[in-house]
C-alpha positions as CSV (number, residue, x, y, z in Angstrom):
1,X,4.3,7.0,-13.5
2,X,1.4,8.3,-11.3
3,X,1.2,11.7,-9.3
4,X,-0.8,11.7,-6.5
5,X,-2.7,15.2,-6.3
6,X,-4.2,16.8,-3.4
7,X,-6.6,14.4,-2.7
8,X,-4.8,11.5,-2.7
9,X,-7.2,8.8,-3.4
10,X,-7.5,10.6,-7.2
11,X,-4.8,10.1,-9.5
12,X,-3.7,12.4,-12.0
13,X,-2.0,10.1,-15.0
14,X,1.6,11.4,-15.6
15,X,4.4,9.7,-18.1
16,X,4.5,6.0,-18.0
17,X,8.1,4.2,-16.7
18,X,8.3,0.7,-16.8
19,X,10.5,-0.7,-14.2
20,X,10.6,-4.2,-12.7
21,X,12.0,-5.1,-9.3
22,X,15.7,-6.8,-9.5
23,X,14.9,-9.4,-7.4
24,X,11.5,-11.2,-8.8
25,X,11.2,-9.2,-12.1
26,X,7.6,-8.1,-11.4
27,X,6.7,-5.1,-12.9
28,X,6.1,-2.0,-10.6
29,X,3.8,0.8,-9.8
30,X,5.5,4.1,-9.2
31,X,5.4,5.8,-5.4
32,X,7.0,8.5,-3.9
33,X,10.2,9.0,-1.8
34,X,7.0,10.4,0.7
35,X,5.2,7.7,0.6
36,X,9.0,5.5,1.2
37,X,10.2,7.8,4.0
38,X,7.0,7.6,5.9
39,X,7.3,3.8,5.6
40,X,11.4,3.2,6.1
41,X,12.2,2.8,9.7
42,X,14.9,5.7,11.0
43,X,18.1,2.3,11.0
44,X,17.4,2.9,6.8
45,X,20.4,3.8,5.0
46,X,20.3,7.4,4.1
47,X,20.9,6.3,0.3
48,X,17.9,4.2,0.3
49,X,16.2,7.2,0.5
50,X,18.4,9.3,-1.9
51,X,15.7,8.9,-5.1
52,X,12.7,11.2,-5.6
53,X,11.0,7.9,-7.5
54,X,10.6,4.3,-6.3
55,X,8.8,1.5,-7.8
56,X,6.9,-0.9,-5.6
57,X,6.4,-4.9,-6.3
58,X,3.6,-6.1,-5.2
59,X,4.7,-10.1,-5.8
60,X,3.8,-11.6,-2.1
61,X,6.8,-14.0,-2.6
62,X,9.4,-11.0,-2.8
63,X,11.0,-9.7,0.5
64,X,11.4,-6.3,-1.8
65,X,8.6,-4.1,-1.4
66,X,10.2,-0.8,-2.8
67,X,13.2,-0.4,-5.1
68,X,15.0,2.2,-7.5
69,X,18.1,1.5,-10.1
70,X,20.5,0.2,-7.5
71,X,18.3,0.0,-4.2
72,X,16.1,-2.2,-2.5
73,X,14.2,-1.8,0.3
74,X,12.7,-5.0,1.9
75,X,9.5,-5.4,4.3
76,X,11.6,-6.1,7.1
77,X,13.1,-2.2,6.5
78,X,9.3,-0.9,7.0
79,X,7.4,0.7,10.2
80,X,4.4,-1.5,9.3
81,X,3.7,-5.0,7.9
82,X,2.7,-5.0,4.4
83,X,-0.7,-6.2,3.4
84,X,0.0,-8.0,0.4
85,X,3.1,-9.0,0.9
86,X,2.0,-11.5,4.1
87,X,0.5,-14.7,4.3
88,X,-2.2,-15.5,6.9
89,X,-2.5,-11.9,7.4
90,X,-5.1,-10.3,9.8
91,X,-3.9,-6.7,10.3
92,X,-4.9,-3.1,8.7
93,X,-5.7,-3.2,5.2
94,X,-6.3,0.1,5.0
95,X,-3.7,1.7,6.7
96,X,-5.9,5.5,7.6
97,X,-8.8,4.2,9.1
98,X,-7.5,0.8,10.3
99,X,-9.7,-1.7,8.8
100,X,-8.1,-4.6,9.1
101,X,-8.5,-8.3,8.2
102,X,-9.5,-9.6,11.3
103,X,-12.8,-6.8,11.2
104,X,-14.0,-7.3,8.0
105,X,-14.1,-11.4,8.6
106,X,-15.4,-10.5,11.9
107,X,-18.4,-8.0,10.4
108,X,-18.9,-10.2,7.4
109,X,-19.1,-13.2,10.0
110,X,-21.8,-11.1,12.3
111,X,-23.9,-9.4,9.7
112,X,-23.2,-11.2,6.7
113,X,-21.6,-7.8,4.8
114,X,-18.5,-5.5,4.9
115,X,-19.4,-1.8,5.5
116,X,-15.3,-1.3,5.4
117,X,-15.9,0.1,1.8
118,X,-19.0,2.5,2.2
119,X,-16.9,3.5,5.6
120,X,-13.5,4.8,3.7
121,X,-15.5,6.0,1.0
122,X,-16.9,9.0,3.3
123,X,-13.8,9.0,5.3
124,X,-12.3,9.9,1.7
125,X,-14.9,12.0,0.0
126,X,-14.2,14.3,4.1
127,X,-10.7,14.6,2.9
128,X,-9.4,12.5,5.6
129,X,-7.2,9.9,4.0
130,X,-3.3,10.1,4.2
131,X,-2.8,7.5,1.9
132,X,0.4,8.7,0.5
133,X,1.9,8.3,4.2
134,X,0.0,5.7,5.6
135,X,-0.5,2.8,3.2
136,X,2.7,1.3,2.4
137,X,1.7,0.7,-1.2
138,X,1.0,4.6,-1.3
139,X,-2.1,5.0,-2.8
140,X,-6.0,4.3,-1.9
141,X,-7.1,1.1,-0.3
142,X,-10.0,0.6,-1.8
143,X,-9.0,-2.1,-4.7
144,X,-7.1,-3.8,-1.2
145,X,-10.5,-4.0,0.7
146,X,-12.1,-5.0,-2.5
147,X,-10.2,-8.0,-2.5
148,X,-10.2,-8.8,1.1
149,X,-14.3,-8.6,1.5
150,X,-14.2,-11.0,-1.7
151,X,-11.8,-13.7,-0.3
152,X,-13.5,-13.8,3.0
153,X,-17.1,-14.0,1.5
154,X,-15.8,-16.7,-0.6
């Protein structure tokens, strides 16, 4: 389990849970009932959002992005699309600043480099990242962009 501190693109390491989602048996990364309830829309049942800790799965093939011991909640339950969990995807990878997809090919394209990375970098070191209420997955986008700037340079 991870605990977000004030800064919440620094992790402080807590007690380690092991849970896996019911419906594809990934194994999940902890995120909080914030970081849910900022991404649920309002038609959610109230007892999806009844646990202080979820797990996410991150498996692209699984319609479940959060889920606790007897609850799911699926991407089409969310505010937002979820990055990873799309295919052919083009929107906001980073959910604060709204780098998306489509921008990084299109800078990459023009200039022949992503400045996406250097760009959220000072966005975070200013203490201007919401991560914990913007990005579904809860936490910093960075290792997202990472991957992003490396599939489209490929």
């Amino acid at each position: 389990m991870t605990i977000q501190s004030p800064n919440c693109c620094s992790i402080a390491e807590a007690e380690t849970v092991e849970e896996h989602c019911p419906r594809c048996a990934e194994k999940g990364k902890t995120v909080s009932l914030i970081t849910v309830g900022s991404m649920a829309k309002t038609s959610v049942e109230a007892h999806k959002l009844a646990r202080r800790s979820y797990w996410l799965c991150r498996n692209p093939d699984c319609s479940v992005v959060y889920f606790a011991p007897g609850i799911t909640v699926e991407k089409a339950e969310l505010r937002v699309p979820v990055n990873f969990k799309e295919k052919n995807y083009d929107g906001p990878v980073c959910y604060c600043f709204n780098h998306t997809v489509a921008s990084i090919r299109a800078e990459i394209q023009s200039t022949g480099r992503s400045t996406a990375q250097t760009a959220i970098t000072r966005e975070i070191q200013a203490g201007r990242c919401a991560c914990e209420v913007k990005n579904p997955a809860g936490s910093c986008c960075l290792g997202d962009i990472t991957r992003v700037v490396r599939a489209v340079v490929v």
